[in-house]
N, C-alpha and C positions, 0 to 999 in steps of 0.2 A: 164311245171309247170303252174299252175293253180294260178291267182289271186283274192284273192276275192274282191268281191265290193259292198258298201253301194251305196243304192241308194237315191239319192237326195232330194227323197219324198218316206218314207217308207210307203210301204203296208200298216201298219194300220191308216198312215193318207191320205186318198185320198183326202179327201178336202182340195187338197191344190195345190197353183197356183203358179211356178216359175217364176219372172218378172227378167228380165237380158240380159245379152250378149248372142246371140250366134254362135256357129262357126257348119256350115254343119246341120244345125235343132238340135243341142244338145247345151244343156247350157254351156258355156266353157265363162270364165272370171269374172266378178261383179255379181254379182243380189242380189237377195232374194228371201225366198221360204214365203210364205204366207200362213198361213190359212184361207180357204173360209167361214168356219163355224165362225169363231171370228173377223176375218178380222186384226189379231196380225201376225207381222212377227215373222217366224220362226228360221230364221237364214239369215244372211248378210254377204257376203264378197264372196272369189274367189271360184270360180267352177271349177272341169276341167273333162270332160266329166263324166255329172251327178254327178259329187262324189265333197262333201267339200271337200278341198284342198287349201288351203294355209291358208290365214289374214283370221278371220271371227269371228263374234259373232251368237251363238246357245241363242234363247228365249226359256222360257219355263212360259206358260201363262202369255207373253207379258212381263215377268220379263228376265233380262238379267241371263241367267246361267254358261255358258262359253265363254270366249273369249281367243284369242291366233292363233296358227297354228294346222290347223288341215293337215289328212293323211290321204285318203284312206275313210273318213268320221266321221275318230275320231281324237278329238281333242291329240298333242302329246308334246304343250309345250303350256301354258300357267297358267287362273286364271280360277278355278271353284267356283261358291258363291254357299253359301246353303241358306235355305229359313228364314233364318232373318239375312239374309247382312252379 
């Protein structure tokens, strides 16, 4: 059986820098993913090989958008804001 997986820095953001823990050359544990073009993080919290997974906040133009537990790279329990709070 086939799993699918979100990757940590999607394709259409390449500009963008993971700073974090890692275990064997893969991000696994704390970081962040950054954008290199705005220099705004992207998201914060646990990694587990390449994939959000656990505690984490997702920005979306330096604005906080989700926070909670993510899965697999989507979030599965928490808060979503929309764009007037």
């Amino acid at each position: 059986m086939l799993k699918a997986r979100v990757p940590i820095i999607p394709k259409k953001s390449i500009g963008s820098l993971y700073h974090g823990e890692l275990e064997m050359g893969r991000p696994n544990g704390q970081g962040q993913v950054i954008s290199l073009l705005t220099n705004e993080v992207q998201y914060e919290g646990e990694v587990i090989d390449s994939i959000y997974n656990g505690k984490g906040c997702r920005y979306c133009k330096g604005v906080l958008y989700e926070e909670g537990t993510f899965d697999k790279g989507l979030i599965v329990e928490g808060v979503r804001y929309n764009s007037n709070g």
